[in-house]
Phi, psi and omega in degrees: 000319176073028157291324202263130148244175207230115186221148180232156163241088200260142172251144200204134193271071168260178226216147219272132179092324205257068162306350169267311192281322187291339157275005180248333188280345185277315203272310193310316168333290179313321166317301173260355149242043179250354178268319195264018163098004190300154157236013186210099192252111207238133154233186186259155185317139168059031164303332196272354167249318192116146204254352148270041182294351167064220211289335176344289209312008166282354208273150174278301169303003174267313191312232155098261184254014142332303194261017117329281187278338168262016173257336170301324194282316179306324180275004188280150179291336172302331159274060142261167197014102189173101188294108172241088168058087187034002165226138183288074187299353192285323166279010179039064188207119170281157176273322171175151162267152167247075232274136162277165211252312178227132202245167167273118172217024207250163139066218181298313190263181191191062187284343184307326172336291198265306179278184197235074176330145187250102171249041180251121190258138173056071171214126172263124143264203183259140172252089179251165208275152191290218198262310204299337193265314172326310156330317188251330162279317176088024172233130202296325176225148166228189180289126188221135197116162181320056173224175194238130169253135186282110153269193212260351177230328195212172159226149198272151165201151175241167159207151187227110158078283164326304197300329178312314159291346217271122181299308195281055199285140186297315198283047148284291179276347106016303184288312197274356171246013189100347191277145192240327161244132174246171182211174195178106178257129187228162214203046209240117206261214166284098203240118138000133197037027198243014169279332200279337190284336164293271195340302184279030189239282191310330203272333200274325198277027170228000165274324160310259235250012161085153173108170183277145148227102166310118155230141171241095160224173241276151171252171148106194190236079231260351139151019147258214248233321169260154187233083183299123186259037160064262199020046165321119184238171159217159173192125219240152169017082150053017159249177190246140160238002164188159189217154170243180174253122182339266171273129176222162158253349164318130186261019150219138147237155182222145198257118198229130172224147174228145180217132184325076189282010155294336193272354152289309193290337155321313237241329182267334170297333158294327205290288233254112187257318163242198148241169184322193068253164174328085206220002159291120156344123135323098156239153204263133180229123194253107174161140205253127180238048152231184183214185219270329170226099182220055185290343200243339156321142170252137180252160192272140254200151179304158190215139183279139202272170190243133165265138157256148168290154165319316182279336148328266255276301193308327174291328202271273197300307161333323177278320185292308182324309187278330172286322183277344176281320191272322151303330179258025163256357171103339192254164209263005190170178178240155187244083230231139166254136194259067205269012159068052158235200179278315179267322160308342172257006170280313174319309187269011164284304206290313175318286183338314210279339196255006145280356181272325190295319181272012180253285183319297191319322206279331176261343150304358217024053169282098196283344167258359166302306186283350127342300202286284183325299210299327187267347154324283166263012155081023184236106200277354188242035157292154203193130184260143177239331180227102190336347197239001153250007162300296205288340161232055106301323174235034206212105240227113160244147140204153173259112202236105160285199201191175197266016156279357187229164221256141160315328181302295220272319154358276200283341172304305184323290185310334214256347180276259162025274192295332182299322193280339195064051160278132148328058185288165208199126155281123180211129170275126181261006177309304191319300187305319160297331185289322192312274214320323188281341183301309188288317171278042142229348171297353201255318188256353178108340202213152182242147196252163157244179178290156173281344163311326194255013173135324195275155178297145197330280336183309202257348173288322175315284183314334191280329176267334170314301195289308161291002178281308158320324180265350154291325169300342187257338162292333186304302197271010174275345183266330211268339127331316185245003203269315193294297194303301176322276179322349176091025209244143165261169185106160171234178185239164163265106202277126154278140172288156065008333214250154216241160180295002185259303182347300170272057158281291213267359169071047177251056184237145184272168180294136151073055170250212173274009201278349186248094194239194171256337158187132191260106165334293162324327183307317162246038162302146177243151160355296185298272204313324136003267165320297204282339163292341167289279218297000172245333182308318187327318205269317194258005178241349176049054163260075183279335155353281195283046169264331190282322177276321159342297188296329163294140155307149213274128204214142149261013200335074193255321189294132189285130188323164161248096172058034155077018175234146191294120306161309185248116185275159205261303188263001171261340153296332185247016143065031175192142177300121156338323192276319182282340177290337176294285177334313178300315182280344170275325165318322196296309180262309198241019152233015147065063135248153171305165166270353140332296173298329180263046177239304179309313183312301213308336190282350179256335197273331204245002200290353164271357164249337203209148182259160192291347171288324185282290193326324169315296172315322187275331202273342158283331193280321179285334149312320173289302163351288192323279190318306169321302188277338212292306177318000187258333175311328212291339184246003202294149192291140202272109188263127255249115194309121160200022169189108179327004157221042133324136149239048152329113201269321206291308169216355165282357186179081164271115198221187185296154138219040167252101178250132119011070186257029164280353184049079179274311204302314193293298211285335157332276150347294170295331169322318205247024170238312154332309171278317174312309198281332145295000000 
């Protein structure tokens, strides 16, 4: 019959630069899906340098050894027969460059910085190719532009990653002109609640117009800020028919479907009342990627795609982020100061979960996870058996109290600890605190005090900074020396803490712990945080944290009341965690101002709070905001998981100098205030 093809699709952890792993992670892919029968094998964007290479791509070296690493591939015997992302290798030919049309430039990327979107529509030129690759194809050019391939059974069309998002997505005319498989290599990273929004992109573009659509993307932690989560797919007339996994610790996977290409043009023959013409550019590709008698071939059947809860993704991506951070830095563990509060202890959950994850791999016979562990802990003949004693080889709590802090968070900390199995450590900082204020009064004459005890905002504030400070210095002095005390070589990686509203409202001190080498959390909110103890509660059976769930949220920066805490997270900051979420999305992903978000906030809150409180609140936050802004420009680089991050490096670029009586704005709200009595 000659119908059926057999196509694969791969997610693969490459890594910006690392032109050695990132061609060995290619071939292997290729490898395997030339075992399950593939004839057409799509990977994810920019694999061969990698897609967060930043300014790299301005480097000569990177164009370089790209067409480096692709003239080894063209010669490997391992790409013959076989279409790999437009070049044929069983011919050593590249087929055509597909230059992208719409670039990503919103949120984390910012490709316009480095490429040119190619905005010449359906139009090809000539590309010609450098010495090293001519050498090996035997070809002076190839085809560079908006065209398509013709094989000897079906035709091919790509869009890549953006464009897919796009109202004007390239397979829309694509379809309507005959391409029958579109593809689409992508570099798309990881958000809360945002998987269902591909799918349901991918599943509308073959339900409109009927056809395959392959997509392939980047896994991992490629050595920024984000974390691309694979879920590499097929998908035939608006179902899904093979799926890859979201979060993995594989550093390849390949998703392989074989399908019926009658069964598009069935499906299309209802859709298409008229016809086209034709107007995409052609290129004639002499291969076939069916073969000639496969009445007996099994085609692949629809599959209901598993959604994970927000709190999945959380145990999950996060966890994936920090195993690819620790392996490729080099260092032998993590050091987390542990205060029996929510967010540290969400922090050292995310550990847990990524020792259960690297326990499973392991018994799975992921022979380069224990490879990965083995070089970790510095042992080549280790073999991990159990998550809670994996985590205390690499995994460092300590709790550093004060005479300001509660026996309550003390045991919460230890008790958490002891479920997870970390290496915990009690550590008092009073001493350290007392030297320093010793030296600033030797110098000014005056010991400043607490406001319980007489003193002013201004010295109650400083008092509570140094110590918050002097746990960052102890942190990182331990997470350097605590393995050598013990005989150990290596060093830790100090983990961060501080949950995303926290850096909303800056209700963090500047270079405290919150200032680490990288934070799980950062961009978490408050709420989902909670609902993520309460799911470890059930699948790590960590009851510990029912206790810390039940405490109020504390910096137990403030000298104690009668040995019980005195001082709260949210009556400092004069707003609930559940109204700063809400705040923080008006802010960032409906773009309002404080005008604009007064106007919302007076219908949204309005069965709670009257447009006089809603003023008051939407100012006090502003002023927080503005006030606090100056603390993002150093804030510690946190693993990207919510579209109202207020991520200084490139995700929410703003002042970080404000104006904060905000008067013209804060007017405005006046006078809408006074209108409504």
């Amino acid at each position: 019959m000659g119908r059926k093809v057999t196509v694969a699709a791969c997610s693969l952890n490459q890594w910006a630069l690392d032109f050695e792993g990132n061609s060995e992670r290619i071939l292997r892919s290729i490898e395997i899906a030339k075992v399950h029968g593939a004839k057409y094998r799509l990977g994810p964007e920019l694999e061969i340098c990698g897609y967060g290479c930043g300014d790299h791509f301005f480097e000569s070296d990177t164009l370089l050894h790209s067409f480096q690493v692709l003239r080894n591939l063209l010669e490997s015997p391992i790409t013959q027969d076989i279409i790999c992302d437009h070049f044929l290798p069983s011919c050593r030919k590249i087929l055509l460059i597909r230059p992208k049309m719409i670039m990503a430039n919103s949120g984390n990327y910012r490709e316009l910085r480095w490429f040119s979107p190619w905005n010449q529509l359906r139009q090809v030129e000539e590309y010609f190719l450098p010495r090293m690759i001519q050498e090996i194809t035997g070809q002076d050019s190839v085809p560079f532009g908006f065209c398509v391939l013709s094989t000897k059974d079906t035709c091919i069309g790509s869009e890549i990653c953006a464009e897919l998002w796009n109202p004007s997505s390239p397979h829309i005319q694509m379809g309507l002109d005959g391409v029958e498989i579109f593809t689409n290599s992508s570099a798309s990273h990881h958000e809360l609640r945002k998987a269902d929004q591909r799918i349901n992109l991918i599943k509308s573009a073959t339900t409109k117009s009927g056809g395959i659509y392959l997509y392939a993307n980047q896994r991992g932690c490629d050595g920024d800020r984000v974390y691309y989560d694979g879920c590499s797919m097929v998908a035939i007339n608006g179902d899904i028919v093979a799926q890859g996994a979201q979060f993995s610790l594989n550093d390849l996977e390949v998703t392989t479907a074989t399908l019926d290409l009658e069964d598009v043009r069935s499906y299309r023959g209802e859709l298409y009342q008229s016809h086209m013409v034709r107007e995409h550019p052609l290129i004639k590709v002499d291969f076939s990627l069916s073969s000639g008698d496969d009445v007996y071939l099994p085609t692949q059947q629809p599959i209901k795609w598993h959604f994970h809860t927000p709190e999945e993704e959380i145990s999950l991506g996060p966890a994936c982020w920090l195993w690819d951070y620790l392996r490729r830095s080099g260092q032998a563990g993590f050091l987390l100061p542990l205060s029996g509060g929510v967010d540290s202890s969400s922090t050292a959950c995310i550990v847990h979960s990524m020792c259960v994850l690297l326990c499973q791999a392991v018994e799975d016979g992921n022979s380069s996870v224990l490879e990965d562990v083995r070089r970790v802990v510095g042992d080549d003949s280790y073999l991990p058996q159990q998550p809670k004693e994996l985590c205390g080889r690499i995994f460092t709590t300590c709790y550093m109290g004060s005479e300001n802090s509660s026996e309550d968070t003390c045991s919460r900390a230890r008790d958490l600890a002891r479920q997870i199995g970390s290496t915990h450590m009690n550590i008092n900082i009073d001493m350290a605190v007392k030297g320093i204020l010793g030296i600033f009064s030797v110098v000014t004459g005056r010991w400043p005090q607490f406001r319980v005890n007489g003193g002013s905002l201004r010295e109650n504030l400083a008092l509570q900074n140094v110590q918050a400070r002097v746990r960052m210095v102890l942190a990182y002095l331990f997470a350097q020396l605590s393995l050598w005390a013990r005989g150990k070589p290596g060093g830790l990686l100090v983990l961060g803490s501080s949950n995303v509203d926290e850096s909303l409202t800056g209700y963090f001190t500047k270079y405290d712990c919150s200032s680490a080498d990288i934070n799980p959390i950062g961009g978490i909110s408050k709420t989902d945080l909670k609902s993520f103890l309460l799911y470890c509660i059930e699948k790590f059976q960590l009851t510990a944290l029912r206790h810390i769930l039940a405490a109020p949220p504390t910096a137990e920066l403030e000298p104690l009341t009668d040995g019980q805490v005195s001082q709260t997270d949210e009556a400092d900051m004069g707003m609930t965690y559940s109204e700063l979420s809400v705040i923080g999305r008006l802010r960032k992903i409906s773009k309002c101002g404080p005008f604009s978000m007064f106007c919302k906030l007076i219908h949204m809150w309005k069965d709670a709070l009257s447009p006089t409180e809603v003023a008051q609140k939407v100012k006090h936050f502003f002023r927080m905001y503005s006030v606090n802004r100056h603390k993002m420009t150093t804030v510690t680089p946190s693993y990207h998981a919510d579209s109202y991050s207020p991520d200084d490096n490139r995700y929410d670029i703003r002042p970080f100098l404000y104006n904060t009586r905000w008067t013209w704005q804060f007017r405005c709200i006046d006078k809408q205030v006074a209108s409504y009595h």
